[in-house]
N, CA and C atoms as a LAMMPS dump frame, in Angstrom:
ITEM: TIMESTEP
0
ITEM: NUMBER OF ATOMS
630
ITEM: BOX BOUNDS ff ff ff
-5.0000000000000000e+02 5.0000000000000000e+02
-5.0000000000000000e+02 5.0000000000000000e+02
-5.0000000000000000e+02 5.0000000000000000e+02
ITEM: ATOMS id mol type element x y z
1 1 1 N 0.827 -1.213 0
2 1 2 C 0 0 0
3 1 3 C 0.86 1.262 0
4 2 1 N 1.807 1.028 0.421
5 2 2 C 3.049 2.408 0.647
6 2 3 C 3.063 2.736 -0.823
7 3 1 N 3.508 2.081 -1.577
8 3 2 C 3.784 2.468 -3.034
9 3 3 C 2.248 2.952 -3.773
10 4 1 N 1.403 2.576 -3.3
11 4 2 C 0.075 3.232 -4.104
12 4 3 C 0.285 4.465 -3.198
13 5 1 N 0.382 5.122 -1.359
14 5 2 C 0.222 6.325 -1.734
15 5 3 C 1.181 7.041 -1.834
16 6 1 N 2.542 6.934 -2.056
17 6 2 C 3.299 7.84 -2.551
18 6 3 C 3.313 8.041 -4.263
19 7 1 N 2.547 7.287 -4.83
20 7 2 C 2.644 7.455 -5.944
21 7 3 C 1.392 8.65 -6.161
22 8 1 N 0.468 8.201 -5.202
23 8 2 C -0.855 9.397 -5.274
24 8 3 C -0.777 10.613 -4.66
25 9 1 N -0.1 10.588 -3.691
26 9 2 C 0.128 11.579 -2.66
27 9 3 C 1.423 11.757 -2.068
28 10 1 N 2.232 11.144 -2.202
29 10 2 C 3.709 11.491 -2.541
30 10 3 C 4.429 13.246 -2.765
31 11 1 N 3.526 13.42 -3.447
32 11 2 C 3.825 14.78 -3.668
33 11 3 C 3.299 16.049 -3.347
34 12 1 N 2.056 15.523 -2.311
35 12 2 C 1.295 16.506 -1.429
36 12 3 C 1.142 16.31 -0.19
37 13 1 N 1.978 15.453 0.483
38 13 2 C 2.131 14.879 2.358
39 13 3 C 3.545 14.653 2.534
40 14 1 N 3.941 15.194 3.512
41 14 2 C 5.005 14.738 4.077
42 14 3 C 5.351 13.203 4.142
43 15 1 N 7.074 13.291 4.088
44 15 2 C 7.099 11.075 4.3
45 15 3 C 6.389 10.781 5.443
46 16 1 N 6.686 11.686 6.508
47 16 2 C 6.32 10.911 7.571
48 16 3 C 4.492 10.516 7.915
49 17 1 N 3.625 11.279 7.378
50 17 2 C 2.383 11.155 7.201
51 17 3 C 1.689 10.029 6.083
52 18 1 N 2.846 10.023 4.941
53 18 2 C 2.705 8.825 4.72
54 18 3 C 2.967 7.823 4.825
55 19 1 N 3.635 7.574 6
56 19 2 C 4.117 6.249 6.673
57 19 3 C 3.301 6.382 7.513
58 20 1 N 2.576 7.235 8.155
59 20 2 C 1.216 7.01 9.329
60 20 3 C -0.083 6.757 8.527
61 21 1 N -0.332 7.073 7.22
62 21 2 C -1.017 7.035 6.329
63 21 3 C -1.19 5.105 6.332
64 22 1 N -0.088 4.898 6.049
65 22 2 C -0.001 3.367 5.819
66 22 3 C 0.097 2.644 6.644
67 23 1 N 0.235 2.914 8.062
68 23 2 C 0.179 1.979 9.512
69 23 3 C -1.335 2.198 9.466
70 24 1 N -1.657 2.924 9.244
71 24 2 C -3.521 2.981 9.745
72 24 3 C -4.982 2.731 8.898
73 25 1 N -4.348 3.062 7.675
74 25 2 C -5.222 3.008 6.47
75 25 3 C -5.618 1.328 6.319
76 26 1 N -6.861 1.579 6.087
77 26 2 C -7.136 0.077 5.054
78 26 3 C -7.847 0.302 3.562
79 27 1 N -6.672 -0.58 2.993
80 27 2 C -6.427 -0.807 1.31
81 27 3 C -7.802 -1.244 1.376
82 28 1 N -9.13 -0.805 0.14
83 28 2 C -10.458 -1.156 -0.428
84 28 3 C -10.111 -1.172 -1.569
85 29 1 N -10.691 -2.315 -2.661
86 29 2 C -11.034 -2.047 -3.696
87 29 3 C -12.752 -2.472 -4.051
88 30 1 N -13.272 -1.916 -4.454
89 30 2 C -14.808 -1.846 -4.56
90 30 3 C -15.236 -1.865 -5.919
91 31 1 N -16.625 -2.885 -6.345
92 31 2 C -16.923 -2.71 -7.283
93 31 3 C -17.467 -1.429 -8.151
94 32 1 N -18.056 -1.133 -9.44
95 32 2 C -19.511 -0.548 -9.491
96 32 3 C -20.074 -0.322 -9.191
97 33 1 N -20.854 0.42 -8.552
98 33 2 C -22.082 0.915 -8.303
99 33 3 C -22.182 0.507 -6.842
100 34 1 N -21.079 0.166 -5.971
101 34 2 C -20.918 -0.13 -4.617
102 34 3 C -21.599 1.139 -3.594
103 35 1 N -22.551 1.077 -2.536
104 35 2 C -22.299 2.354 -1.829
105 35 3 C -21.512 2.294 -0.858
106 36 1 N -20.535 3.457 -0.895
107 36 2 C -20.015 3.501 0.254
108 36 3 C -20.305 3.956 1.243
109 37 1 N -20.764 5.515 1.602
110 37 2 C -21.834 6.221 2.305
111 37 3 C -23.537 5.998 2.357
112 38 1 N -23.77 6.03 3.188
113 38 2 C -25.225 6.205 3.032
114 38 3 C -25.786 7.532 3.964
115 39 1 N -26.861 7.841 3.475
116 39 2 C -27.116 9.561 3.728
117 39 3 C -27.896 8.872 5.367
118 40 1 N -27.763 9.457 6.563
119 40 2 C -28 9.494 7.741
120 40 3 C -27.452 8.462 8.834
121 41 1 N -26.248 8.008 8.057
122 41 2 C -24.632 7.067 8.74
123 41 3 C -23.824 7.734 9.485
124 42 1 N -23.841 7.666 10.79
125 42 2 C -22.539 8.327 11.122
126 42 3 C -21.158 7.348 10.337
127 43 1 N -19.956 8.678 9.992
128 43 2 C -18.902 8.205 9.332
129 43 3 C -17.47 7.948 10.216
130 44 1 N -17.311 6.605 10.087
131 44 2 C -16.354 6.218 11.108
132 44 3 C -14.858 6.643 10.184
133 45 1 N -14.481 6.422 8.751
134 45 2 C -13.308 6.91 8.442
135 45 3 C -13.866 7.554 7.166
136 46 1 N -12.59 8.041 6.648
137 46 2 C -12.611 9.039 5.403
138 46 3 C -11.797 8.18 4.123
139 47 1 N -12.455 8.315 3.203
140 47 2 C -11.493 7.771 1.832
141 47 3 C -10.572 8.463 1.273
142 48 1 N -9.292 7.939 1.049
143 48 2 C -8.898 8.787 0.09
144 48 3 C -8.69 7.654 -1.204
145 49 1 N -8.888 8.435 -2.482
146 49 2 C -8.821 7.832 -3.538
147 49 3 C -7.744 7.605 -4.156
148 50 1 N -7.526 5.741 -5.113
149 50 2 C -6.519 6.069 -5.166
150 50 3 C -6.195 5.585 -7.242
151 51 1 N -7.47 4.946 -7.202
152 51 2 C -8.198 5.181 -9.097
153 51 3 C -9.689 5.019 -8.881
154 52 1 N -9.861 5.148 -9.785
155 52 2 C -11.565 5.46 -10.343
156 52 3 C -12.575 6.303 -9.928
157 53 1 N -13.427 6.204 -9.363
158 53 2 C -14.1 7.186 -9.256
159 53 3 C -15.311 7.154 -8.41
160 54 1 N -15.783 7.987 -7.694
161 54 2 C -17.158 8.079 -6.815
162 54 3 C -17.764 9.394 -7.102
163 55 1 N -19.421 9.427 -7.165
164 55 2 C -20.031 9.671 -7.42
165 55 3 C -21.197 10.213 -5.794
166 56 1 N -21.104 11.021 -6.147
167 56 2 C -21.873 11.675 -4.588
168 56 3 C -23.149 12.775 -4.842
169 57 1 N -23.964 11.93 -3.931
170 57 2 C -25.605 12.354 -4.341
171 57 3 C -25.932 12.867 -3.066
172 58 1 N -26.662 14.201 -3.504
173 58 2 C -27.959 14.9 -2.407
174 58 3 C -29.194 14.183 -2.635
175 59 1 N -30.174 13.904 -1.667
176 59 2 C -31.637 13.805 -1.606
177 59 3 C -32.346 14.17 -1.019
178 60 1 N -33.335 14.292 -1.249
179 60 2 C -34.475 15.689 -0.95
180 60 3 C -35.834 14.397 -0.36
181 61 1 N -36.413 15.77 -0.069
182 61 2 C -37.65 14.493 1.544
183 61 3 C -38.866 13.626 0.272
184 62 1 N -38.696 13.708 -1.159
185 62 2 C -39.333 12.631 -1.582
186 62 3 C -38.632 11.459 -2.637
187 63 1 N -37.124 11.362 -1.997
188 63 2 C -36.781 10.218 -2.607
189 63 3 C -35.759 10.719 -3.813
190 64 1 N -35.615 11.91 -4.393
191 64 2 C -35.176 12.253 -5.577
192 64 3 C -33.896 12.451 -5.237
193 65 1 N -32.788 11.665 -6.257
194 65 2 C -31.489 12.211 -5.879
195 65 3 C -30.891 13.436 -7.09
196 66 1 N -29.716 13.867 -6.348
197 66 2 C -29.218 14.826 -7.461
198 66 3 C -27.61 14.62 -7.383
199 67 1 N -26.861 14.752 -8.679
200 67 2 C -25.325 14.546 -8.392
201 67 3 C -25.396 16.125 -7.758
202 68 1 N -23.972 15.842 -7.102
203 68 2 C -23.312 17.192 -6.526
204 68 3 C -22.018 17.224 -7.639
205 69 1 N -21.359 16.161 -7.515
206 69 2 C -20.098 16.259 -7.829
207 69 3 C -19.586 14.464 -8.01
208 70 1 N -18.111 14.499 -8.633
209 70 2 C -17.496 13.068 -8.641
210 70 3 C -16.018 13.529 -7.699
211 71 1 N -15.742 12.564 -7.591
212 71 2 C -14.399 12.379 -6.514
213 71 3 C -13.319 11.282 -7.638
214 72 1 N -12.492 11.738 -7.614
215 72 2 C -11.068 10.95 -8.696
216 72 3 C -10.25 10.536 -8.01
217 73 1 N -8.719 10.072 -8.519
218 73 2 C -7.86 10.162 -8.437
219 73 3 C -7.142 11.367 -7.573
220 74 1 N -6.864 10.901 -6.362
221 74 2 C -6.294 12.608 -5.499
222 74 3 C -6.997 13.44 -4.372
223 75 1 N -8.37 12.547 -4.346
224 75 2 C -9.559 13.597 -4.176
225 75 3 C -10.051 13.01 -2.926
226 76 1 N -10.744 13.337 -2.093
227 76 2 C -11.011 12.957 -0.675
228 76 3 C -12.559 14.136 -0.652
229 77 1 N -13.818 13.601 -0.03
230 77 2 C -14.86 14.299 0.238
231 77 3 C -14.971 15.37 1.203
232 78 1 N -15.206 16.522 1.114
233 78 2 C -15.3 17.498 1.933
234 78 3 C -15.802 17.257 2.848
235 79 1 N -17.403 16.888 2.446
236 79 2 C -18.829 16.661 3.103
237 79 3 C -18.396 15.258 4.176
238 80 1 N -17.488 14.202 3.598
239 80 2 C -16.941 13.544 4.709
240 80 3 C -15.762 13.587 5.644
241 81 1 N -15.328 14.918 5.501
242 81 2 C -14.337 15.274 6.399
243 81 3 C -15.349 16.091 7.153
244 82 1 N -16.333 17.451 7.183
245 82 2 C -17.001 17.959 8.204
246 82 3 C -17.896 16.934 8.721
247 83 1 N -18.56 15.478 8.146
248 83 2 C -18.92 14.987 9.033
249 83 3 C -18.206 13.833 9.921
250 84 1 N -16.698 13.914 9.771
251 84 2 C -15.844 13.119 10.412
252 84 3 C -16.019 14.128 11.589
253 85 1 N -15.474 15.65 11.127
254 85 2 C -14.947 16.227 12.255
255 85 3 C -16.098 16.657 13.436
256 86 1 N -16.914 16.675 12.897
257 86 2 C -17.946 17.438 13.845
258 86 3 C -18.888 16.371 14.435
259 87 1 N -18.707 15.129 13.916
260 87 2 C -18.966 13.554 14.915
261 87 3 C -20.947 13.898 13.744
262 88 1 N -20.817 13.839 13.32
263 88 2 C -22.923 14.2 12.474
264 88 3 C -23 13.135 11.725
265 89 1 N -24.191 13.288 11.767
266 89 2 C -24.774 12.429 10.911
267 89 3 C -23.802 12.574 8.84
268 90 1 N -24.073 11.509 8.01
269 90 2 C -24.17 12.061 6.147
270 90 3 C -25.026 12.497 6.194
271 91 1 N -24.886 13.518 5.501
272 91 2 C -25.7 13.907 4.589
273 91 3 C -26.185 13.85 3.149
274 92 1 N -25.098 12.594 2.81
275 92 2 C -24.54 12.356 1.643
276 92 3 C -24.704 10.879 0.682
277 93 1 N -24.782 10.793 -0.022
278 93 2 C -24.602 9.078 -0.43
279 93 3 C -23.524 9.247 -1.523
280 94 1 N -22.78 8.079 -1.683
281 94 2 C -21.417 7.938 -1.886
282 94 3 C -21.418 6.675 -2.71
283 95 1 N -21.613 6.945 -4.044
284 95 2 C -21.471 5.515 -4.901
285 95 3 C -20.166 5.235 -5.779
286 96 1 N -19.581 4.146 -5.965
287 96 2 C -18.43 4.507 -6.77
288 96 3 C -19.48 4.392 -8.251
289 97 1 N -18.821 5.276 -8.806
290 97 2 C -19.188 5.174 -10.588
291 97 3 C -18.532 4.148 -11.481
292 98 1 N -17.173 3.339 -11.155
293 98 2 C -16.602 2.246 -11.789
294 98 3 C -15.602 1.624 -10.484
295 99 1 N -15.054 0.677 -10.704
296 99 2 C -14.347 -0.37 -10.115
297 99 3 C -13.263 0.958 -9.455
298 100 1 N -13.086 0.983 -8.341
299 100 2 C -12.163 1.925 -7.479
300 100 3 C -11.377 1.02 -6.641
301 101 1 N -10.489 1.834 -6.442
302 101 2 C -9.467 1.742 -5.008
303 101 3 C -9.469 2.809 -4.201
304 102 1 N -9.149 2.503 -2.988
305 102 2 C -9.203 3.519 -1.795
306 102 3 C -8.873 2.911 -0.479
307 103 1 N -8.146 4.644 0.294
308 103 2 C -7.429 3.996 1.372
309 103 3 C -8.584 4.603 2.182
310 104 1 N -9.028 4.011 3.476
311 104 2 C -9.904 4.384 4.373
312 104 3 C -9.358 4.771 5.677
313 105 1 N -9.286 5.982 6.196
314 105 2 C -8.746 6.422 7.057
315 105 3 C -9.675 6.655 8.498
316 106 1 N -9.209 5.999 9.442
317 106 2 C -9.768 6.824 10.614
318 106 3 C -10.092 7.746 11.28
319 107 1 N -11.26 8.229 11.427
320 107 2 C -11.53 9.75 11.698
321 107 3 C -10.683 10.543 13.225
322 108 1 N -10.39 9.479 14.094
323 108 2 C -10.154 9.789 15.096
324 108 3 C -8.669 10.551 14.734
325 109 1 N -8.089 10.427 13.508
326 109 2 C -6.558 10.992 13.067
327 109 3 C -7.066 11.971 12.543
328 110 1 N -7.752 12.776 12.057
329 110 2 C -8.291 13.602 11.428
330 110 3 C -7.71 14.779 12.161
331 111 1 N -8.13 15.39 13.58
332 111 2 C -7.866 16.502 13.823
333 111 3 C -6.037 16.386 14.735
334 112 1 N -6.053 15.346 14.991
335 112 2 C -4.086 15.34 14.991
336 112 3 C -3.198 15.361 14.059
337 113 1 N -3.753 14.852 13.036
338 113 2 C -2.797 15.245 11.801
339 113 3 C -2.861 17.158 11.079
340 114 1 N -3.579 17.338 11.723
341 114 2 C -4.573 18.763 11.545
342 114 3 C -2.914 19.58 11.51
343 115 1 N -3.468 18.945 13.173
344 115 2 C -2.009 19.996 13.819
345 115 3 C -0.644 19.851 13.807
346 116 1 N -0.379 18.432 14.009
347 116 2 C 0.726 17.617 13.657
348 116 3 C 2.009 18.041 12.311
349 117 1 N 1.077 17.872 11.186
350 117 2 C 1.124 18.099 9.744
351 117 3 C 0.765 19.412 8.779
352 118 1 N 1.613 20.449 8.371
353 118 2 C 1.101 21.344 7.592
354 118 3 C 0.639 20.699 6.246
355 119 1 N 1.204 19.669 5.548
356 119 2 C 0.559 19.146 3.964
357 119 3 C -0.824 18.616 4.188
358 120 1 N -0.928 17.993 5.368
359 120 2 C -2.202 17.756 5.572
360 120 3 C -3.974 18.854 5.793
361 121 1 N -3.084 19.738 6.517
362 121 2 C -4.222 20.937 6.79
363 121 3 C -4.055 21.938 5.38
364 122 1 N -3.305 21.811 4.478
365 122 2 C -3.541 22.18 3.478
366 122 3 C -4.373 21.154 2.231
367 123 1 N -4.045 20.131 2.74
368 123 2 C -4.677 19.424 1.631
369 123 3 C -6.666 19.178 1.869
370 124 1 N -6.281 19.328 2.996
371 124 2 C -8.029 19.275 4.165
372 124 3 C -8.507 20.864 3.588
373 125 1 N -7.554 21.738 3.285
374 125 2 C -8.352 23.176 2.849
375 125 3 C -8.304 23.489 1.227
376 126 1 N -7.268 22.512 0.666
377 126 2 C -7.766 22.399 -0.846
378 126 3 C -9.121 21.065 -1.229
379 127 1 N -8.997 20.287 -0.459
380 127 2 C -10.256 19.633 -1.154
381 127 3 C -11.712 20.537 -0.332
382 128 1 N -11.99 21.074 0.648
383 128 2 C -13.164 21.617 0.455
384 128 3 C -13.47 22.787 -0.23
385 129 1 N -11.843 23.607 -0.836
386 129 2 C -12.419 24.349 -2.225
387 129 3 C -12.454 23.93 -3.057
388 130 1 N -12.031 22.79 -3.755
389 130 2 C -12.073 22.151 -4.816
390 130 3 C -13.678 21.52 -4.813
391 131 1 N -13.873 20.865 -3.562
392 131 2 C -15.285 20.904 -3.288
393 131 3 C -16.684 21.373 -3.622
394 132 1 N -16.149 22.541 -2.724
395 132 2 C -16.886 23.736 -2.723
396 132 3 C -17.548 24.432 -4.568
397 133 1 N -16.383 24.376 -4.983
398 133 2 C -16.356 25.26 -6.5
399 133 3 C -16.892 23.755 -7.668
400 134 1 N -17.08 23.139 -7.339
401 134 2 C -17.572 21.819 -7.94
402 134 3 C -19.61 22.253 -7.546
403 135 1 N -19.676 21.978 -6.369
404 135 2 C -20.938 22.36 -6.001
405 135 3 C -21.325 23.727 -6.527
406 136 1 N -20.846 24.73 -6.358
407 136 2 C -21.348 26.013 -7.137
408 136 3 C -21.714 25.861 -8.738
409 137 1 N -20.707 25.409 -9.221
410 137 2 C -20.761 24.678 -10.465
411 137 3 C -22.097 23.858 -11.025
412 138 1 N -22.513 22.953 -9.555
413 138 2 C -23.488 22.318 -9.79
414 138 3 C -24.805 23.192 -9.461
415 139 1 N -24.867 24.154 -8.871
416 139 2 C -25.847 25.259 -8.693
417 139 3 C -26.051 25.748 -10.195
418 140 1 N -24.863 26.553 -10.749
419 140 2 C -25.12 27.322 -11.488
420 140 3 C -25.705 26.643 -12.822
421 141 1 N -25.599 25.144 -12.929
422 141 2 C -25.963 24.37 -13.712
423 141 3 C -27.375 24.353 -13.664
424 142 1 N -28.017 24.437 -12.479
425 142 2 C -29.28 23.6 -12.071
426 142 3 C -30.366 25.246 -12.163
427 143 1 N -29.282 26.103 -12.02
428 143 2 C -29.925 27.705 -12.25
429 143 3 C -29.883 28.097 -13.301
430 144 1 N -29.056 28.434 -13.914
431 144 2 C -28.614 29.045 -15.674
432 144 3 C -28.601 28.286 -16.469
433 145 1 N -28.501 26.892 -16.852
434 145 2 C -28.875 26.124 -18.006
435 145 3 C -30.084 25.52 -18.435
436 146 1 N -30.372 25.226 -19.353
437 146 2 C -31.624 24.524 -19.825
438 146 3 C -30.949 23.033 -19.49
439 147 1 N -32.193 22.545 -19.116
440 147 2 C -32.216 20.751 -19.211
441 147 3 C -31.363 20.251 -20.682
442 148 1 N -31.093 20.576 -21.767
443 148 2 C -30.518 19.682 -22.703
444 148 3 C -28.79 20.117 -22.496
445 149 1 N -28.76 21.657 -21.949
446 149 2 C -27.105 21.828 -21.746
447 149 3 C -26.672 21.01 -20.58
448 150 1 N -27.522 20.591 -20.006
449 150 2 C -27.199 20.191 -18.086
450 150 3 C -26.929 18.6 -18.799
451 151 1 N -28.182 18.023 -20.079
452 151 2 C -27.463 16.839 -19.957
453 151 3 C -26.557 16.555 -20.416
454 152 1 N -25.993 17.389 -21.317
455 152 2 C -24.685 17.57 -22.218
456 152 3 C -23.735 17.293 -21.773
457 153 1 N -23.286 18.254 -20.863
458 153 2 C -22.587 19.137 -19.682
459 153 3 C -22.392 17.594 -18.233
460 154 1 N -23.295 16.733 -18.252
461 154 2 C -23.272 15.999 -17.539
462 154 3 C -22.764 14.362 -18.292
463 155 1 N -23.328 14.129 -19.822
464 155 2 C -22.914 13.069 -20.351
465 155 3 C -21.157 13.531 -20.675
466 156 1 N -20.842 14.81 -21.075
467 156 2 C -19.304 14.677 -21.032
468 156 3 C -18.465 14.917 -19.501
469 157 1 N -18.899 15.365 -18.598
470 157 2 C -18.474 15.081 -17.284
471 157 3 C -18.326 13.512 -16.805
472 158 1 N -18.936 12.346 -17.831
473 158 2 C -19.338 11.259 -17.252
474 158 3 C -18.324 10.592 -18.538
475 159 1 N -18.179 11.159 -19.549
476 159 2 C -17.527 10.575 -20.491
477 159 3 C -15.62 10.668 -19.411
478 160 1 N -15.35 12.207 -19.52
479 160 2 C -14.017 12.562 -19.228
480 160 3 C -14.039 11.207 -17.539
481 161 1 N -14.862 11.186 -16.437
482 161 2 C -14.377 10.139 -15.456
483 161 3 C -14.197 9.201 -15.866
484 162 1 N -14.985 8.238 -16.567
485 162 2 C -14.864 6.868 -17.139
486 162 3 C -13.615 6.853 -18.002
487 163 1 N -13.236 8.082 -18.908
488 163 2 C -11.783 7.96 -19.693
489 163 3 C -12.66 6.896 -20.959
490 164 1 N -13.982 7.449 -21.214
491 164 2 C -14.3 6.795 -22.438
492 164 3 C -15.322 7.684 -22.755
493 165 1 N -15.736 7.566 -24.484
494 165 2 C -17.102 8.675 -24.82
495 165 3 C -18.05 7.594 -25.125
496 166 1 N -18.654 6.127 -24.233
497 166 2 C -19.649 5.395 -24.482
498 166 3 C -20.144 5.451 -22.931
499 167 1 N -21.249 5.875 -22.643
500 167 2 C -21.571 6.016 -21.27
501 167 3 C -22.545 4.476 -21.204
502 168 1 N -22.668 4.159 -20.383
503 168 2 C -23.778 3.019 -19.782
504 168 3 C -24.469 2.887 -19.114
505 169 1 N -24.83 4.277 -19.167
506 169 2 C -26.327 4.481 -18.274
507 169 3 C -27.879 4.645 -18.758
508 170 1 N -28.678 4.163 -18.153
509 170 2 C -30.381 4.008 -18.75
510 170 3 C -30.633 5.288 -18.35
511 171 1 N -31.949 5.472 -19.409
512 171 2 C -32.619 6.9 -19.025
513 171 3 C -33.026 7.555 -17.59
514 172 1 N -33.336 5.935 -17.388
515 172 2 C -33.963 6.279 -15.49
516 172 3 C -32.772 6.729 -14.887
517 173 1 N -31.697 6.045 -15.041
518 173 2 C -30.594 5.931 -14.68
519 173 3 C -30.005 7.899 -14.619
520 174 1 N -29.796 8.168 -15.345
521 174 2 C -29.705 9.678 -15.844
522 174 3 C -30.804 10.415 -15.497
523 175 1 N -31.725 10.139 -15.435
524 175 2 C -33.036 11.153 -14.922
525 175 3 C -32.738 11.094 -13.291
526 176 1 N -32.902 10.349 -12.741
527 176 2 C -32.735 10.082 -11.402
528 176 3 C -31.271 11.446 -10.696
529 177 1 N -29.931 11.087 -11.327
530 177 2 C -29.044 11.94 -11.119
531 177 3 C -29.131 13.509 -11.605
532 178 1 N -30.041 13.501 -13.224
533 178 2 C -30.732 15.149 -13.079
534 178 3 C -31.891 15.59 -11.877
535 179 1 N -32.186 14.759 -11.534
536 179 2 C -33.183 14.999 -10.719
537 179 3 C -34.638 15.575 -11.6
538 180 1 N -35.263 14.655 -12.894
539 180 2 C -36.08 14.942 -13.511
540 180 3 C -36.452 13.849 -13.933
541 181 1 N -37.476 13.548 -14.858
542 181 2 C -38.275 12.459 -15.842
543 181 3 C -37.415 11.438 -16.401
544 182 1 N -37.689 10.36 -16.672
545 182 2 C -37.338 9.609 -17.719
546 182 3 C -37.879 10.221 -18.866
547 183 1 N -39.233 10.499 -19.056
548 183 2 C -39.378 10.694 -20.006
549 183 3 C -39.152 12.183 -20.662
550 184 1 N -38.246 13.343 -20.107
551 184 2 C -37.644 14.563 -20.238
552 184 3 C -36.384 13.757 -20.873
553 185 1 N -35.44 13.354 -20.306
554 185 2 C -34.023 12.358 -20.81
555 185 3 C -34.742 12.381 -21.753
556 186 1 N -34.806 11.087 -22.484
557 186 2 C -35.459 10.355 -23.192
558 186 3 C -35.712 11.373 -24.587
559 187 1 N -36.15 12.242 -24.282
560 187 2 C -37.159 13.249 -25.216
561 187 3 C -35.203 14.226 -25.787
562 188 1 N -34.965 14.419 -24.722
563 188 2 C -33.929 15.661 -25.238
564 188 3 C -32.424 14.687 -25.935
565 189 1 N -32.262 13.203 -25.301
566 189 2 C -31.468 12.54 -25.79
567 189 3 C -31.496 12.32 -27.646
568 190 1 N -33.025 11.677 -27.415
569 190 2 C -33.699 12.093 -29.137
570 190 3 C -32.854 13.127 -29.776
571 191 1 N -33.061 14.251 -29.031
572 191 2 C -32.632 15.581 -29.64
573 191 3 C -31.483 15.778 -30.074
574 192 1 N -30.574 15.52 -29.171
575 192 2 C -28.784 15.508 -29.039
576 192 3 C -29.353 14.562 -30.484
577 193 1 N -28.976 13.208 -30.464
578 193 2 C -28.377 12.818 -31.482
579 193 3 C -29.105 12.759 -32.596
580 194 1 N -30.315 13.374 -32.602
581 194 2 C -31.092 14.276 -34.085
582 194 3 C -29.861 15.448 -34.436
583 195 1 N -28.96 16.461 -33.558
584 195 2 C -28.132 17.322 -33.582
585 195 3 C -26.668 16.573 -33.958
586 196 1 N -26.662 15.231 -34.138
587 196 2 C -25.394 14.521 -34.199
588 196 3 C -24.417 14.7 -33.101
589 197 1 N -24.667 14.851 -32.189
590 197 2 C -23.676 14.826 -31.065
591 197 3 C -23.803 13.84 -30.278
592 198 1 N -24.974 13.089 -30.262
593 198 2 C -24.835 11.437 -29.662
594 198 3 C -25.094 10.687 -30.647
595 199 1 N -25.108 9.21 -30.301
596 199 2 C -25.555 7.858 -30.775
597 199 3 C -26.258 7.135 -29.872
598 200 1 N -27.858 7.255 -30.025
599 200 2 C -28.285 5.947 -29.096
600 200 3 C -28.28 4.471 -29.051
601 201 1 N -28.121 3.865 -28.35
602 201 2 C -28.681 2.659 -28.39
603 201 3 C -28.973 1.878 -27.465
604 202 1 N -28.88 0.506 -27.512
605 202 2 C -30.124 0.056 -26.683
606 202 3 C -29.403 -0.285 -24.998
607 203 1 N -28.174 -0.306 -24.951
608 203 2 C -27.712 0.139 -23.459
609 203 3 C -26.687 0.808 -23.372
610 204 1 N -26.276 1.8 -24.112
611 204 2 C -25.58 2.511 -23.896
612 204 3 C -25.993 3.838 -25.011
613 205 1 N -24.871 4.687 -24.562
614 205 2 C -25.014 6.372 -25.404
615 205 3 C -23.61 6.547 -25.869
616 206 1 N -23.615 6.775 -27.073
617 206 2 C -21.968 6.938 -27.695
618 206 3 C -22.13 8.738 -27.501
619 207 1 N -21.036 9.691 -27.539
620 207 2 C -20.532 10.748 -27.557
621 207 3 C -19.967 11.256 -28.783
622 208 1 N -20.203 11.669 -29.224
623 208 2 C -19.697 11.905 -30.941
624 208 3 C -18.809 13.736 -30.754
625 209 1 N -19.555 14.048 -29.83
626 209 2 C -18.961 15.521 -29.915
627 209 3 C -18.254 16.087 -28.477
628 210 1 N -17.267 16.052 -27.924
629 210 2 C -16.729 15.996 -26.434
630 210 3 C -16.821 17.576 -26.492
């Protein structure tokens, strides 16, 4: 495990944090569509990532989810570091989007490495702006765009994580994460590749225009 995180984080933690990194951490690798969080869990450790990708959803009091944001390579959850630190409930649900790795850290190290470690309390204040400006992002999406730019805007956000332009997701599948219809998807997907910028078919969506 030492060699996965100096190869990930090597260059943003001190050695010695990553040798405490690796006495304490436990190595995950997780399928698809695994959850890791669930929204009203207290969170006993924090992930850090170390390939692929997670996928993190808000939900609202009738069931509807919405993406916020994805988590990569490098990337550690904001929303599960304030609810490490402040002992709360998620608020969050936490799916990986493809086959991941990740180191799982104990929360109880969280605020000693705080102090302990300057790479660390910097890296704890770059991922909740990196965070942060991801979620605004996802505001200004859900405010200033029309439904066919949001799904655009969301099938190449989904193309660039996967590192492919064939997505494999069903309409429900995609409606559910806009937080709208199947049959809205469905209708504007038509559209896109009436415009030649997709290809439908029968389980998947090709990308023709990144």
């Amino acid at each position: 495990m030492i060699e996965k995180l100096q190869e990930n984080y090597g260059h943003l933690l001190e050695k010695d944090l990553i040798s405490e990194l690796n006495q304490v951490g436990i190595y995950k690798k997780i399928p698809e569509n695994f959850q890791l969080i669930e929204i009203g869990q207290y969170i006993k450790s924090m992930p850090l990532l170390i390939s692929g990708a997670i996928k993190i959803l808000r939900e609202d009091h009738d069931g509807n989810e919405l993406l916020l944001y994805f988590l990569e390579k490098g990337d550690t959850c904001a929303m599960t570091l304030t609810c490490c630190l402040g002992q709360t409930k998620s608020e969050i649900r936490a799916i990986s989007e493809n086959e991941t790795e990740l180191i799982m850290i104990p929360i109880e190290k969280m605020e000693l490495w705080s102090a302990k470690y300057k790479s660390w309390r910097n890296f704890v204040f770059k991922s909740y702006h990196d965070r942060l400006n991801e979620m605004l992002e996802t505001i200004d999406s859900i405010a200033f765009l029309k439904m066919d730019a949001r799904l655009l805007k969301y099938l190449n956000d989904k193309s660039k994580i996967n590192n492919s332009n064939t997505i494999h997701n069903t309409h429900q599948e995609i409606a559910y994460e806009l937080n709208t219809s199947r049959v809205v998807i469905s209708r504007l997907l038509k559209k896109l590749e009436t415009l030649n910028k997709i290809e439908l078919h029968r389980n998947h969506i090709i990308l023709k225009e990144l």
